[in-house]
Wavefront OBJ file of the C-alpha trace (Angstrom):
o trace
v 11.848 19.385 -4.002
v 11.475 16.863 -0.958
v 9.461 17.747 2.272
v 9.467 16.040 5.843
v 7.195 16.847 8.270
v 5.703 15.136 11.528
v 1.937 16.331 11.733
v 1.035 14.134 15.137
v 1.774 15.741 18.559
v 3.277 12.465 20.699
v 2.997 12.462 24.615
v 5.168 9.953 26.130
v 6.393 9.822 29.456
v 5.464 9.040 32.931
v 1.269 9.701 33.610
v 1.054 10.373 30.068
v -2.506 9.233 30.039
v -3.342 12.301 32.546
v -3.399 14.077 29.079
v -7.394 12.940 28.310
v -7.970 14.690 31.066
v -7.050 17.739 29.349
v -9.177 17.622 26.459
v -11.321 20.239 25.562
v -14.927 18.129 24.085
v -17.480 16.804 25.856
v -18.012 13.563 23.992
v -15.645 11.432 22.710
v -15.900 7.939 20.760
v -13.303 5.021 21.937
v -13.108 2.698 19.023
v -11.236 -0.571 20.425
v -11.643 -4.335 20.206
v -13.290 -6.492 22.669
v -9.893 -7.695 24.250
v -9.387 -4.268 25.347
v -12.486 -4.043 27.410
v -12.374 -7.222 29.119
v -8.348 -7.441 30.336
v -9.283 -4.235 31.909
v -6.785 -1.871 29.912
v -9.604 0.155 28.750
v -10.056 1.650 32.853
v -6.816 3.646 31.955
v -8.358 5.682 29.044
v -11.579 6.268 30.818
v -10.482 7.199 34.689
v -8.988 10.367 32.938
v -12.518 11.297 30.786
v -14.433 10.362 33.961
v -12.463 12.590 36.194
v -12.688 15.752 33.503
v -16.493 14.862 33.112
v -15.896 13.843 29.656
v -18.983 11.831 28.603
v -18.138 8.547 25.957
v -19.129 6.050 23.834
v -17.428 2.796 23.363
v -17.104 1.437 20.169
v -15.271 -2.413 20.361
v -16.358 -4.176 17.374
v -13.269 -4.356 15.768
v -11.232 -7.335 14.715
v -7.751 -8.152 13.010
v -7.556 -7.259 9.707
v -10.662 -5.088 9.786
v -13.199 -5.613 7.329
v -15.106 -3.317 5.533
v -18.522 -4.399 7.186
v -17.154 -3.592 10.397
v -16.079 -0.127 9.412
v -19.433 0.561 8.472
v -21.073 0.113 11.690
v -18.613 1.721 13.458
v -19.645 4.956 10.904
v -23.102 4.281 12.033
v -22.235 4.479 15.784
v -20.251 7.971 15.245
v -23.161 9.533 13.446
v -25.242 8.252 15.381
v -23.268 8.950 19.096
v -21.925 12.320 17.282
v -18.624 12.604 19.279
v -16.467 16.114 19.292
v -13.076 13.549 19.430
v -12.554 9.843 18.073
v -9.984 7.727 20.475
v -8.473 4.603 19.233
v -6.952 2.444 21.896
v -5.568 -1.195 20.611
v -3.428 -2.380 18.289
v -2.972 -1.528 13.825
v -6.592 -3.552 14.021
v -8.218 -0.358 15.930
v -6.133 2.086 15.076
v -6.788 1.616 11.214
v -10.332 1.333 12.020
v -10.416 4.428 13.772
v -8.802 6.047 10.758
v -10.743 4.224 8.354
v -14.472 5.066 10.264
v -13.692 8.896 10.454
v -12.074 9.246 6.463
v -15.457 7.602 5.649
v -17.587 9.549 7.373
v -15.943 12.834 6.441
v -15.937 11.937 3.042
v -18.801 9.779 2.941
v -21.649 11.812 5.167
v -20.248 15.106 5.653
v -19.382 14.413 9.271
v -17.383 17.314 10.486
v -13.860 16.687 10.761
v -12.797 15.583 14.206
v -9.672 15.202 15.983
v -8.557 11.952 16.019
v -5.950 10.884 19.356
v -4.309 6.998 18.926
v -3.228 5.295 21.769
v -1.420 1.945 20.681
v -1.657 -1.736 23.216
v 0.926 -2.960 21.141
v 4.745 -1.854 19.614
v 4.508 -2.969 16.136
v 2.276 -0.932 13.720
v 3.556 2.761 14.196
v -0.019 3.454 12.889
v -0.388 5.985 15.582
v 2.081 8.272 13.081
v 1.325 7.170 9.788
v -1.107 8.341 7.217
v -1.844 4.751 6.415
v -4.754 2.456 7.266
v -5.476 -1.210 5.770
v -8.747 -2.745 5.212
v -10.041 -6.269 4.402
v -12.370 -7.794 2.266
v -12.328 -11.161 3.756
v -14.582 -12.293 1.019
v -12.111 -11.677 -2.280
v -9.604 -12.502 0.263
v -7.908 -8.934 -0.782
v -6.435 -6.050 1.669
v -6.315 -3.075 0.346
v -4.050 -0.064 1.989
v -5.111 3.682 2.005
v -2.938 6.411 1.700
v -3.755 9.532 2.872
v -2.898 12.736 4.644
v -6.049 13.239 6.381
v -5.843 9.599 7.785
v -2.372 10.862 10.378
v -3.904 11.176 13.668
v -3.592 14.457 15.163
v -2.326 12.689 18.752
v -0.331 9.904 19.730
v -0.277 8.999 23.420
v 2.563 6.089 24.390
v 2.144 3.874 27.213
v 4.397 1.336 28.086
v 2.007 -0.056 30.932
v -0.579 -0.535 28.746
v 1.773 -3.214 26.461
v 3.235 -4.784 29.734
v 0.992 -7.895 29.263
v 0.985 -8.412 26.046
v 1.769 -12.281 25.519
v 5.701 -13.060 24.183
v 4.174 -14.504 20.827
v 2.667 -10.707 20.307
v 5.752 -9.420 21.134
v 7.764 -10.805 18.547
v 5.232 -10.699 15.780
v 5.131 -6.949 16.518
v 8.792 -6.557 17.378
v 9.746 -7.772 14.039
v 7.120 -5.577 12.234
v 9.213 -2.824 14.000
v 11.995 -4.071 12.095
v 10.466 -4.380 9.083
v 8.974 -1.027 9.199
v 12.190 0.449 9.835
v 14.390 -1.349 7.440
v 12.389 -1.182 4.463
v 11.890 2.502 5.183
v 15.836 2.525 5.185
v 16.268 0.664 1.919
v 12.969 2.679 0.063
v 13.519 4.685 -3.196
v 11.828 7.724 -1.040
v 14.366 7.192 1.527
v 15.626 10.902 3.099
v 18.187 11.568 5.686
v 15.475 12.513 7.960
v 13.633 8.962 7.620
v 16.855 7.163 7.278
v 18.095 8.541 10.709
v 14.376 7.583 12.403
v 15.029 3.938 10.899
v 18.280 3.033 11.929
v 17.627 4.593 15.403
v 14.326 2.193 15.761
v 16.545 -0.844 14.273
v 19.618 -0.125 16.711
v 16.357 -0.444 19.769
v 15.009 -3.181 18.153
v 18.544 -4.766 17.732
v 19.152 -3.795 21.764
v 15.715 -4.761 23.197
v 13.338 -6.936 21.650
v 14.685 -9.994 23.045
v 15.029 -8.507 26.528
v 10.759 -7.899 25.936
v 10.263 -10.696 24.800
v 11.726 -12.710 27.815
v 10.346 -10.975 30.092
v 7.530 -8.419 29.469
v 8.089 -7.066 33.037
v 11.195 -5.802 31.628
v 9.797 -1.918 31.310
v 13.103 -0.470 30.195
v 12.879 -2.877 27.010
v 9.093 -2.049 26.864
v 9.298 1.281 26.709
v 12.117 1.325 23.844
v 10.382 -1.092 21.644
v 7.298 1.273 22.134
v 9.023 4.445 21.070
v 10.778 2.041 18.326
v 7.392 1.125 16.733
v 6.697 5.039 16.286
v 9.934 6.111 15.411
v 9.572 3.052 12.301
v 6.127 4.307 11.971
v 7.315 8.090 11.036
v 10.346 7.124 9.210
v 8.487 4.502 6.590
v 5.672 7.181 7.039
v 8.210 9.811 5.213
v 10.063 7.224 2.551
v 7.087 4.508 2.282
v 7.807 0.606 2.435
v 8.368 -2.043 -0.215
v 7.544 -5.271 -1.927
v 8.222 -7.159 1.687
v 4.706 -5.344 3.237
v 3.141 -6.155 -0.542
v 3.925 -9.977 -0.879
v 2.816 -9.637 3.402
v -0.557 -8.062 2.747
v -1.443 -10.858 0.418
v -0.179 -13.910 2.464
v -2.138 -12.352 5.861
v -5.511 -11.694 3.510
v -5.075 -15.453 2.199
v -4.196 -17.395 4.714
v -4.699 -15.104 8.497
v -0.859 -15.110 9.137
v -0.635 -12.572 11.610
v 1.026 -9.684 9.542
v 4.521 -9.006 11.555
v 4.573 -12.815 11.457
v 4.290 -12.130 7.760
v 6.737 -9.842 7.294
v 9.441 -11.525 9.437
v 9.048 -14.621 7.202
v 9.478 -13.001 4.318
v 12.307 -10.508 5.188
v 15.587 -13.158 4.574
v 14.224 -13.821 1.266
v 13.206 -9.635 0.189
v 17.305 -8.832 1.406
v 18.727 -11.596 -0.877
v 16.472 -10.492 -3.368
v 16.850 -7.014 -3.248
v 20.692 -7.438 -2.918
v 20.614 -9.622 -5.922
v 23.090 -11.785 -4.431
v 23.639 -14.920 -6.686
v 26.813 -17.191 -7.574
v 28.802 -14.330 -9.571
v 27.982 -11.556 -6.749
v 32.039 -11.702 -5.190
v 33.092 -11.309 -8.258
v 31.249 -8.257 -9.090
v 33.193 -4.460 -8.994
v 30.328 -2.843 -7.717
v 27.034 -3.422 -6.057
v 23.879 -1.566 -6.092
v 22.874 1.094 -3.466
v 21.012 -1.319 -1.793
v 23.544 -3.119 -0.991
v 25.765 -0.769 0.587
v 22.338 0.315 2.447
v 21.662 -3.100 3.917
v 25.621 -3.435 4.999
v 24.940 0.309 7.148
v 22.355 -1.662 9.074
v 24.274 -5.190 9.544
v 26.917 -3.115 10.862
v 24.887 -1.049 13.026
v 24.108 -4.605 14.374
v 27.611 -5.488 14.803
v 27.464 -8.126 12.034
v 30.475 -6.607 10.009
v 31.919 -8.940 7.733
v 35.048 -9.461 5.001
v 33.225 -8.329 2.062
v 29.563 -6.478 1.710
v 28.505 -9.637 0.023
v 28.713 -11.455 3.323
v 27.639 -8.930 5.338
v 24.182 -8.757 4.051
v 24.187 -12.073 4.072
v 24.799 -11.660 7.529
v 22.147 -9.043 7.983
v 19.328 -12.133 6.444
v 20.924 -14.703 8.631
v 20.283 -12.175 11.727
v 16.719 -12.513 10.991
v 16.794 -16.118 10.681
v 18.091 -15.904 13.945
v 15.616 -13.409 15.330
v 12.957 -15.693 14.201
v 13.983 -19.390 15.949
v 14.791 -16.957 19.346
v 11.398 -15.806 19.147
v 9.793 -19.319 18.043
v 8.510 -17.433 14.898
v 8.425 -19.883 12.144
v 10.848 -19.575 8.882
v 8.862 -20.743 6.194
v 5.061 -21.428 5.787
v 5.505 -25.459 6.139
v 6.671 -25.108 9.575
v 3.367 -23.165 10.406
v 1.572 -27.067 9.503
v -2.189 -25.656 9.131
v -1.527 -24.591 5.674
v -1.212 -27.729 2.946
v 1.288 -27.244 0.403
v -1.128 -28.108 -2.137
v -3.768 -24.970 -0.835
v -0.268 -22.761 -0.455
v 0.713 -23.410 -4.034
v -2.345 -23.050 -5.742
v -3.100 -19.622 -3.844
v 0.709 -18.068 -5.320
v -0.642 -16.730 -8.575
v -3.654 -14.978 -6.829
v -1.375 -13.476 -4.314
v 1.657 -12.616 -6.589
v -0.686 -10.817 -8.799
v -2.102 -8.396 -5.288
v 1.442 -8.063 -4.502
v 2.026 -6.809 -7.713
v -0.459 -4.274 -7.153
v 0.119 -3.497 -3.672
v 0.908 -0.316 -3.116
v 4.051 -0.518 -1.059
v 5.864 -2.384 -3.231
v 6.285 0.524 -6.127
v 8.837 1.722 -3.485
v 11.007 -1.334 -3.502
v 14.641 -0.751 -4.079
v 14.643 -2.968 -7.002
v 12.485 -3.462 -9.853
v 10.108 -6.749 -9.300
v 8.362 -8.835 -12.273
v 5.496 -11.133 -11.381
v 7.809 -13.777 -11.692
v 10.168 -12.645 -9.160
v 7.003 -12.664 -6.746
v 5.845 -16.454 -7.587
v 9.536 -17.154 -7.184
v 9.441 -15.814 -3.612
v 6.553 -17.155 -2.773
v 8.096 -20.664 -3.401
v 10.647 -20.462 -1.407
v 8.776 -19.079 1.262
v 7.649 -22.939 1.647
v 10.182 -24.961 2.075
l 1 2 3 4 5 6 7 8 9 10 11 12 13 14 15 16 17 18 19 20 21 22 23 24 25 26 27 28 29 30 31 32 33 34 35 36 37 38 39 40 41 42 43 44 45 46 47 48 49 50 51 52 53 54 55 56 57 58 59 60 61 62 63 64 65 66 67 68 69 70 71 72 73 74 75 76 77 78 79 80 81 82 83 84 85 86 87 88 89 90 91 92 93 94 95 96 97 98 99 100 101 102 103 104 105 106 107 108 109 110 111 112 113 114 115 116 117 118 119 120 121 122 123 124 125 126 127 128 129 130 131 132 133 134 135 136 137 138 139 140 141 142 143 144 145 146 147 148 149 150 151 152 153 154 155 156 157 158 159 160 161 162 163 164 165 166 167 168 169 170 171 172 173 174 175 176 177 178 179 180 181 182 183 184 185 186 187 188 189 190 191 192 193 194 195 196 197 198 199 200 201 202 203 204 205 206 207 208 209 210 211 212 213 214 215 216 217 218 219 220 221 222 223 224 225 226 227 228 229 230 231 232 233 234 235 236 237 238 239 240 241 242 243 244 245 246 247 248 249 250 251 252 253 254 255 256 257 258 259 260 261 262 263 264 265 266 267 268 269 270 271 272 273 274 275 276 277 278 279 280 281 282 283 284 285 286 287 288 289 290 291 292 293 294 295 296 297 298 299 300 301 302 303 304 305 306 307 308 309 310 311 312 313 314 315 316 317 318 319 320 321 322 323 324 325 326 327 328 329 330 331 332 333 334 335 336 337 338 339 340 341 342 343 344 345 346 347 348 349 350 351 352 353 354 355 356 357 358 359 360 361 362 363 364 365 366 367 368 369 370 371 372 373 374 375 376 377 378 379 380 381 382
């Protein structure tokens, strides 16, 4: 017996933010990063709390790929501050905090359960509707994902305006994490109708819009889209889960600080060629996997129909190859030039072996061997 549910209440909508002003507490914790504060984004979230006379703390130590340390002290501040709400305004970085700081002190120090309302700067994660959260420890160089009910937030509030100047090199790392999101949701053995139907309708946005964003981020028709995109992605791979593409991800961004829809987007031609299985006998095959027909549903959805379904999801990999130079996102790891081939190779087995491990990638559509994963790796270089 399968469930789907959607636990988070999402505002959206024009004045949207007016909705803080409605809360019933009379403390409430913002956990964001320093960014937030200083570009001035954070006067949205508190003009509402001021005007209801809702007193707060502000909480901005977080960074990207949040390390354990710096969940810690932002457990210390909410025992110590002892808010009746937790707010998380930023990107995956603070929303994952936020999530990560109140499981911990629940669990940890018996802090009352609070509600916990995630307001997102950027359109990538669709952590604002998922009951995951990913943590760092920079020092084994390891992230490690949690899973778990009580980490949904109870609120999402979207905002275009408050994504309107995010830089175009932010835009496509997160667009593409939107696609991502959606596409391994669409391809996962958990798949549903119900998450299928959220994933292709946040790929057929992505396929419409990101471009238009990332030209021009004035462009608040394409912003908004690509924002309700990242949730819709968030609440389908929510439902069916995501697959060895996030896993071989999570390692490269813990090794070497690729930003992670950067990541992703790299790795994405290779994980459809893989997953497809497409080699030098594939047109001469009867029948292909599920998969395959799966990936062809989305090329077409793109308009990338082709002769056979061998060439289409070929097609679908070249899209993203094409998605990537039009956003000036780099194709393999030598084009990013920091990163020696020598340090890159040396770091595969370590990596292979987390992505083994990871826990999105027991959801791939087809079964992966640690070879398979050095394999990728590779040609993730050249």
């Amino acid at each position: 017996m399968d469930n789907f549910s959607i636990r988070t209440k999402i505002y959206f909508g024009d004045d949207v933010l007016d909705h803080l002003g409605e809360l019933d507490c009379k403390k409430a914790l913002i956990v964001t990063d320093p960014f937030i504060v200083t570009s001035g984004l954070l006067d949205m979230i508190v003009h509402p709390l001021e005007n209801a006379k809702i007193d707060f703390e502000i909480f901005s130590d977080v960074v990207p790929d949040p390390p354990i340390t710096k969940i810690v002290l932002g457990v210390k501040e909410l025992l110590t501050y002892k808010p009746e709400v937790l707010i998380a305004v930023g990107g995956g970085s603070a929303i994952d905090s936020s999530k990560a700081i109140r499981e911990f002190a629940v669990t940890t120090e018996n802090y009352p359960h609070i509600p916990l309302i995630a307001i997102p700067t950027t359109s990538g994660t669709g952590s604002e509707v998922t009951s995951f959260a990913v943590i760092t420890d920079p020092e084994k160089h390891i992230k490690y994902p949690l899973i778990s009910p009580s980490l949904l937030p109870d609120e999402a509030i979207l905002d275009a305006e408050l994504v309107r100047s995010v830089p175009p090199s932010v835009t496509a790392d997160t667009g593409m994490d939107v696609f991502t999101h959606a596409l391994e949701a669409f391809v996962s053995v958990n798949e549903n109708e119900f998450s299928s139907a959220l994933a292709e309708k946040a790929i057929q946005i992505v396929g419409s819009y990101l471009l238009r964003a990332y030209y021009d981020g004035n462009d608040m028709e394409a912003r908004k889209k690509m924002h309700s995109a990242s949730c819709l992605a968030g609440l389908a791979f929510n439902s069916a889960g995501l697959g060895l593409n996030h896993g071989m991800a999570h390692a490269l961004g813990a090794t070497f600080h690729i930003p992670h829809g950067r990541a992703n987007a790299m790795l994405l031609p290779h994980i459809i060629q893989y997953n497809s299985n497409i080699n030098e006998h594939s047109k001469s095959q009867r029948s292909y996997p599920q998969v395959v027909e799966r990936y062809s549903t989305i090329a077409r959805n793109l308009g990338l129909n082709s002769y056979n379904e061998i060439m289409t999801v070929r097609s679908l990999a070249n899209w993203v190859q094409f998605m990537l130079k039009e956003l000036d996102m780099p194709l393999s790891i030598s084009q990013i030039g920091k990163i020696t081939k020598e340090e890159y190779f040396a770091a595969i087995p370590h990596m292979a072996d987390e992505a083994l491990t990871d826990n999105c990638t027991k959801n791939n559509p087809r079964k992966v061997t640690r070879a398979n994963v050095v394999e990728l790796y590779k040609q993730l270089w050249y």
